[in-house]
Gaussian input, Z-matrix of N, CA and C with variables (Angstrom, degrees):
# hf/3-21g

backbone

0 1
 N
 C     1     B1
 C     2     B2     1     A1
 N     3     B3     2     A2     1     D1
 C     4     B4     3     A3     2     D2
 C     5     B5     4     A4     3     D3
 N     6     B6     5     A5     4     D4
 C     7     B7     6     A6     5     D5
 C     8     B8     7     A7     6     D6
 N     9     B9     8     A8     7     D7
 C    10    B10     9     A9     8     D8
 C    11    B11    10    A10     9     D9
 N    12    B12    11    A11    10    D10
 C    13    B13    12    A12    11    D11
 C    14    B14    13    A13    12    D12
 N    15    B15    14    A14    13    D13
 C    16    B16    15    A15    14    D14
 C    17    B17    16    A16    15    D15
 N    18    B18    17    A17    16    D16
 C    19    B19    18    A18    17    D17
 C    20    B20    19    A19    18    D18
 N    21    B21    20    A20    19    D19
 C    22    B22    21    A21    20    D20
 C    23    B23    22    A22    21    D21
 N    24    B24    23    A23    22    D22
 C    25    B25    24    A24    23    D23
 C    26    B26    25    A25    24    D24
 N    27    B27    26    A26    25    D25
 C    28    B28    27    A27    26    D26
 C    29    B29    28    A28    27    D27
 N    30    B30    29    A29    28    D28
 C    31    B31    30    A30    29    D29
 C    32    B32    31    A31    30    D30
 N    33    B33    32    A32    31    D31
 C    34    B34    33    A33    32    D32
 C    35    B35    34    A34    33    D33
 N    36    B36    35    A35    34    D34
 C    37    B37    36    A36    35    D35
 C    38    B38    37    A37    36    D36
 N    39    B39    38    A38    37    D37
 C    40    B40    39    A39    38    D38
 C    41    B41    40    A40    39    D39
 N    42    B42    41    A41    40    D40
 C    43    B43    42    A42    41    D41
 C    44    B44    43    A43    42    D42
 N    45    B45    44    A44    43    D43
 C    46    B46    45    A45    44    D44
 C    47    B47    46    A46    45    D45
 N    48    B48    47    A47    46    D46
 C    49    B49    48    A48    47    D47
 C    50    B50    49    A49    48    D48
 N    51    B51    50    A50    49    D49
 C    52    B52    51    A51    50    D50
 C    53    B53    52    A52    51    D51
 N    54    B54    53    A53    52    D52
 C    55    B55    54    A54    53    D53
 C    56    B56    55    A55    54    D54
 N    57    B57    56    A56    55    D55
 C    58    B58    57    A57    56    D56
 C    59    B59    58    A58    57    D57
 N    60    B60    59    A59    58    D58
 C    61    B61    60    A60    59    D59
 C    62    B62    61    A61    60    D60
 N    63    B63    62    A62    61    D61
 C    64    B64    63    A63    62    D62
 C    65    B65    64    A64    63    D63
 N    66    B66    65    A65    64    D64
 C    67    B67    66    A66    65    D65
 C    68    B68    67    A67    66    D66
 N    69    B69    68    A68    67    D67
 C    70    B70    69    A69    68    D68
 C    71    B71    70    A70    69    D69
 N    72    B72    71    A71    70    D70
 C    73    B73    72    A72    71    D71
 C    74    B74    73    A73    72    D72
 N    75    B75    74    A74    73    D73
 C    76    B76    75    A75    74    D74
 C    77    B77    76    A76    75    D75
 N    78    B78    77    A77    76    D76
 C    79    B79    78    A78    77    D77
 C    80    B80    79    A79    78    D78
 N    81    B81    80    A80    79    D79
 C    82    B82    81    A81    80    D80
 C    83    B83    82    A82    81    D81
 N    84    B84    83    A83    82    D82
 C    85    B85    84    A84    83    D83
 C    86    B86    85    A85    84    D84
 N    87    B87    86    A86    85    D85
 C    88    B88    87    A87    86    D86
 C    89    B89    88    A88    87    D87
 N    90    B90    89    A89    88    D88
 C    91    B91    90    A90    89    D89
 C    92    B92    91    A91    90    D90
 N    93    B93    92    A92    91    D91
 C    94    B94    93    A93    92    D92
 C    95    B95    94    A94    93    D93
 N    96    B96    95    A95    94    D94
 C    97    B97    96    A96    95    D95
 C    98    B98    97    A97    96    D96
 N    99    B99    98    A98    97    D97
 C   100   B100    99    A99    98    D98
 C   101   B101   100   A100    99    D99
 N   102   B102   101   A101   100   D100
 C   103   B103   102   A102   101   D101
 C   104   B104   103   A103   102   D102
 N   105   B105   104   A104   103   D103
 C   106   B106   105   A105   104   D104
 C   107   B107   106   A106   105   D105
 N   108   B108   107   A107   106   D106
 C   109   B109   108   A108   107   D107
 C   110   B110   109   A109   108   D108
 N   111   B111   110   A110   109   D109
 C   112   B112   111   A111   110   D110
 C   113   B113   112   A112   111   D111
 N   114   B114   113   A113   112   D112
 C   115   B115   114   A114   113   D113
 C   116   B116   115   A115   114   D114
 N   117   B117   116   A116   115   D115
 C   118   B118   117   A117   116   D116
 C   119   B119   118   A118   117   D117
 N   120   B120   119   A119   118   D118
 C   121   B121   120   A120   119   D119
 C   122   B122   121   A121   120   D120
 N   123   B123   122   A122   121   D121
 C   124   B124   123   A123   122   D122
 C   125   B125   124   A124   123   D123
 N   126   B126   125   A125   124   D124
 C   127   B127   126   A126   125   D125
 C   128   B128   127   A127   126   D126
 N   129   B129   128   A128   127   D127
 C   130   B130   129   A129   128   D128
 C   131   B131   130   A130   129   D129
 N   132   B132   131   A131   130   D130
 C   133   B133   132   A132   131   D131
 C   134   B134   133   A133   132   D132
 N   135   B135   134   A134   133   D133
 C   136   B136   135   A135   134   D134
 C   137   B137   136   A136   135   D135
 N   138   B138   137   A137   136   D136
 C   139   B139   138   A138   137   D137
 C   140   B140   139   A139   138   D138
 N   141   B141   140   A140   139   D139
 C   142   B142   141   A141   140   D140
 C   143   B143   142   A142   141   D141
 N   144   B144   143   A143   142   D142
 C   145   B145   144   A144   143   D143
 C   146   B146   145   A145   144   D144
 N   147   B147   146   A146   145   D145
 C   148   B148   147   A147   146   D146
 C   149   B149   148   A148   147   D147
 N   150   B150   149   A149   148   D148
 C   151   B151   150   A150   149   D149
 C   152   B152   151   A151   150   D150
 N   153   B153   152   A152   151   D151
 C   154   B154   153   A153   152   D152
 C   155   B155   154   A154   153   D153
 N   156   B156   155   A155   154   D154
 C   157   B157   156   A156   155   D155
 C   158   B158   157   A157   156   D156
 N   159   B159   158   A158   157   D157
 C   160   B160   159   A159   158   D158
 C   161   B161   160   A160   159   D159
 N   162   B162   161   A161   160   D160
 C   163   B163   162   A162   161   D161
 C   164   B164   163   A163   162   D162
 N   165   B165   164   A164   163   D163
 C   166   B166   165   A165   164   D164
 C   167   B167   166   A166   165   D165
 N   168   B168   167   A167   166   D166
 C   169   B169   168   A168   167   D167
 C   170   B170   169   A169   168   D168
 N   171   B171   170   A170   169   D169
 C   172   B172   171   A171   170   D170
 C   173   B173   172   A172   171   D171
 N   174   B174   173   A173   172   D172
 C   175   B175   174   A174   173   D173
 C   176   B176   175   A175   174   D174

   B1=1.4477
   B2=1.5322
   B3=1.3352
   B4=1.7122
   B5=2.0240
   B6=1.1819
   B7=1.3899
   B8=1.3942
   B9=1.4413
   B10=1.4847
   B11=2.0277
   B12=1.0036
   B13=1.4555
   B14=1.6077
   B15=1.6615
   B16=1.4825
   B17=1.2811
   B18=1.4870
   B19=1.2329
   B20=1.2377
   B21=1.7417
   B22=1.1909
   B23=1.7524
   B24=1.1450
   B25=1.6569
   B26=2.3314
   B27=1.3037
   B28=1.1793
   B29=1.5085
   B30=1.4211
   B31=2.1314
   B32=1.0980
   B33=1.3059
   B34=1.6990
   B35=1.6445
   B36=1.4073
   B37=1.3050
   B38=1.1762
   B39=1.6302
   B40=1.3406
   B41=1.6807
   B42=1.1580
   B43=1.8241
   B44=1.3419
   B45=1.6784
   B46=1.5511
   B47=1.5737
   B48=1.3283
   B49=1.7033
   B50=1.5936
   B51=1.1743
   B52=1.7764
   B53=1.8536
   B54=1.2238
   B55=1.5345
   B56=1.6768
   B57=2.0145
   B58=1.4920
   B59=1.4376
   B60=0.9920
   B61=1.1780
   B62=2.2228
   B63=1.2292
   B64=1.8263
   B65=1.8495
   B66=1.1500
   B67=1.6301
   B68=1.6152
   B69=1.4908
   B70=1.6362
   B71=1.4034
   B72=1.5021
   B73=1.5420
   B74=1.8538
   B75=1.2083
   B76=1.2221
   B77=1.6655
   B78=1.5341
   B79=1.3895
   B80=1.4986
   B81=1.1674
   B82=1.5545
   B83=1.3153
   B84=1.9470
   B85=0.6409
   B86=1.9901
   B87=1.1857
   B88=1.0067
   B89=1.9869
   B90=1.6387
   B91=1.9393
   B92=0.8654
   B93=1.4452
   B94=1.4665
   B95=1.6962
   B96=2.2194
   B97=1.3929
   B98=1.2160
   B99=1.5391
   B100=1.3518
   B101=1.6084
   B102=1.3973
   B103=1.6133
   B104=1.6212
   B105=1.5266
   B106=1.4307
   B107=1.2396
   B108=1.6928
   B109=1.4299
   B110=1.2323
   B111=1.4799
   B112=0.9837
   B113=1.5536
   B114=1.4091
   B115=1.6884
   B116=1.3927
   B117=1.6150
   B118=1.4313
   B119=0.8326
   B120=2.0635
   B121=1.4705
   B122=1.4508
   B123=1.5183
   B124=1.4733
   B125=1.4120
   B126=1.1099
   B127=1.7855
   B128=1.3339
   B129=1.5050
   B130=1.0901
   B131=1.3916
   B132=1.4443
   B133=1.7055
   B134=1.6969
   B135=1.4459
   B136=1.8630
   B137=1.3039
   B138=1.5578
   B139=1.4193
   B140=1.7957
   B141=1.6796
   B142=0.9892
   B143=1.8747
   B144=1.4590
   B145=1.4873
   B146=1.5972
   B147=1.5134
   B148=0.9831
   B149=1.8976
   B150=1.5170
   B151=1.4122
   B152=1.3331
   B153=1.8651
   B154=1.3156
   B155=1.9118
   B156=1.4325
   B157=2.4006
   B158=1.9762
   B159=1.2232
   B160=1.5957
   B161=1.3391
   B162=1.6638
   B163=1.5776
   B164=1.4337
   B165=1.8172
   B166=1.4634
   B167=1.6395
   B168=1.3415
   B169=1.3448
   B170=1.3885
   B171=1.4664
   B172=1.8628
   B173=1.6706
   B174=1.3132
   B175=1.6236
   B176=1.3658
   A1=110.82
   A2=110.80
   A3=123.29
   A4=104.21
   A5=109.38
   A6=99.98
   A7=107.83
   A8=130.80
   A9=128.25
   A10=107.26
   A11=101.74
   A12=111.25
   A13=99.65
   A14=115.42
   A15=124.04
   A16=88.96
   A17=147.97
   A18=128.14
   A19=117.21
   A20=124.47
   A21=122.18
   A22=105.31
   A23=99.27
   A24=102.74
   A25=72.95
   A26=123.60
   A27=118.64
   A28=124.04
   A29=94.02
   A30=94.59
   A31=97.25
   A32=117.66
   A33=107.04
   A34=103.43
   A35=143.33
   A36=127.23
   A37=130.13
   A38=100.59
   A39=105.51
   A40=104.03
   A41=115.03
   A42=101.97
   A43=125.06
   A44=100.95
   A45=101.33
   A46=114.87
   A47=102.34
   A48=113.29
   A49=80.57
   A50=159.04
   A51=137.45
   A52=91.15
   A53=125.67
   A54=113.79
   A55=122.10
   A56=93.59
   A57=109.76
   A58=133.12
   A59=92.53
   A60=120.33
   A61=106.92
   A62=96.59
   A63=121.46
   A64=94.83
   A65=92.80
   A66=93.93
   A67=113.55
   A68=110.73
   A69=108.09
   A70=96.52
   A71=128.72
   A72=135.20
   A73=93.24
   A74=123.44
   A75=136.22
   A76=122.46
   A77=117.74
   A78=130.56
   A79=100.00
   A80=112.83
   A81=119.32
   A82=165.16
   A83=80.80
   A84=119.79
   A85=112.03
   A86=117.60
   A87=143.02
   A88=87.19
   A89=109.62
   A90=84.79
   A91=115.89
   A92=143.08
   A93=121.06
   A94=109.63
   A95=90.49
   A96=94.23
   A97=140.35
   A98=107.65
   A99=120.41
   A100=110.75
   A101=117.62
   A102=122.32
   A103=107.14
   A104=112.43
   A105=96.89
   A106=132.20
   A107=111.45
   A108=147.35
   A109=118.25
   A110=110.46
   A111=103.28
   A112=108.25
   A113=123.38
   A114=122.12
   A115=111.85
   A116=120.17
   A117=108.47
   A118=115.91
   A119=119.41
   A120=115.38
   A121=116.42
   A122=113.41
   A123=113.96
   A124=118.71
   A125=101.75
   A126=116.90
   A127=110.50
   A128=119.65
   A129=110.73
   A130=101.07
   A131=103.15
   A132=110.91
   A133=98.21
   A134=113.89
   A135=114.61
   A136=104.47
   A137=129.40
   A138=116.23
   A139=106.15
   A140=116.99
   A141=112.52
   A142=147.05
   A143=89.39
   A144=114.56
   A145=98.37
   A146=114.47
   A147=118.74
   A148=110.42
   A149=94.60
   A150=109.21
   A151=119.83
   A152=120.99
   A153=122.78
   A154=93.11
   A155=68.07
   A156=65.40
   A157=92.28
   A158=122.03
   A159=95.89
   A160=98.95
   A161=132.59
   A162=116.32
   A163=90.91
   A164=101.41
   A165=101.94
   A166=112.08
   A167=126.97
   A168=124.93
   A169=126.96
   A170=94.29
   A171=116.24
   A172=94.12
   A173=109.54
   A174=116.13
   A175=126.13
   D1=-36.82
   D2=176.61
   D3=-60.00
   D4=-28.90
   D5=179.54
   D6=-90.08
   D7=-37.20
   D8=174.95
   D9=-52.93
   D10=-38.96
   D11=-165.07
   D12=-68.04
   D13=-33.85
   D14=-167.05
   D15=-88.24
   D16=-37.00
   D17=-176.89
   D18=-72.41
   D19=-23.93
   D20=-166.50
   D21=-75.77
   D22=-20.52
   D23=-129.77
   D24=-102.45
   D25=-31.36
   D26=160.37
   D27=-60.71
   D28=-22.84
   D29=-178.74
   D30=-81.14
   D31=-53.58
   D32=-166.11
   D33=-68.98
   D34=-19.12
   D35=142.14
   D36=-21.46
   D37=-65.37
   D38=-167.81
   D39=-74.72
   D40=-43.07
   D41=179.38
   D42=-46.69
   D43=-30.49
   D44=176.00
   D45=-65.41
   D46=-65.73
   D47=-174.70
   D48=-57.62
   D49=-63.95
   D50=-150.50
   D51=-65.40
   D52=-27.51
   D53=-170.59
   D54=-80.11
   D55=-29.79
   D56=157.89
   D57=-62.76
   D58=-34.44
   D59=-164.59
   D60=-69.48
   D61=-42.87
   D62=178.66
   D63=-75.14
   D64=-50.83
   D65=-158.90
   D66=-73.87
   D67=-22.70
   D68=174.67
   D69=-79.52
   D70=-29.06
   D71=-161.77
   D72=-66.92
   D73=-65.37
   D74=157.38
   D75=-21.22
   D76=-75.51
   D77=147.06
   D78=-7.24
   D79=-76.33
   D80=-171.99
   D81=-42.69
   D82=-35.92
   D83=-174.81
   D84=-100.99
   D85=-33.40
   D86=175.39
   D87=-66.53
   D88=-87.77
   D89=-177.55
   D90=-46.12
   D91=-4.20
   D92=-176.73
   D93=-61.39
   D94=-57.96
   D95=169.92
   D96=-50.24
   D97=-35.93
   D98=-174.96
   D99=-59.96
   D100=-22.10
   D101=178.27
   D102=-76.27
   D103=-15.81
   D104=171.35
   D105=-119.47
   D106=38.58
   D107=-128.47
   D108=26.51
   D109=-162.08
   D110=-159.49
   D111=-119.11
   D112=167.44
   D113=178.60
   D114=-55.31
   D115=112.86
   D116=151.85
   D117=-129.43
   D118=125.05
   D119=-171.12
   D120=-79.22
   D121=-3.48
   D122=161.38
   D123=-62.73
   D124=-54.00
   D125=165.13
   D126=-34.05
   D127=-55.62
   D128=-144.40
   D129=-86.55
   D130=-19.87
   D131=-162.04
   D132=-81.53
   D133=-24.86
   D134=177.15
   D135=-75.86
   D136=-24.39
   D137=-168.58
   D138=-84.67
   D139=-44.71
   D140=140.57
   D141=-2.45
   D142=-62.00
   D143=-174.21
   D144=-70.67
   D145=-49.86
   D146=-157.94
   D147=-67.39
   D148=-45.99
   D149=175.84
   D150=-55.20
   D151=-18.33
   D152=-165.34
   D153=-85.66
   D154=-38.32
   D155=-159.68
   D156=-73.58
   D157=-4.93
   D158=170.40
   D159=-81.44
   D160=-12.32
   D161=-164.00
   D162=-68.80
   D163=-51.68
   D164=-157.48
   D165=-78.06
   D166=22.64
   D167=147.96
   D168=-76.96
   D169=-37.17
   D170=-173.47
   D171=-63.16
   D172=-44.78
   D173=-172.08
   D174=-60.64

């Protein structure tokens, strides 16, 4: 029973540190982005817009 108890009690170790382990990776990854702001598809869709009507000025 002393070895069932040592295996259990090692998995749920390891799930934790494997759950820490994802979630600081994540953390990280997210400020990384966040330093080069952040996604806005409004943004992206006005810069877009903007770029179309300079073609069709040039045109």
């Amino acid at each position: 029973m002393h070895l069932v108890d040592t295996q259990n009690l090692l998995r749920e170790e390891t799930s934790v540190a494997s759950f820490m382990a994802g979630f600081k990776l994540a953390w990280g990854i997210a400020r990384e982005l966040e330093t080069d702001g952040l996604y806005s598809f409004e943004q992206e869709e006005a810069q877009q817009s903007g770029r179309q009507y300079e073609l069709e000025g040039e045109g």
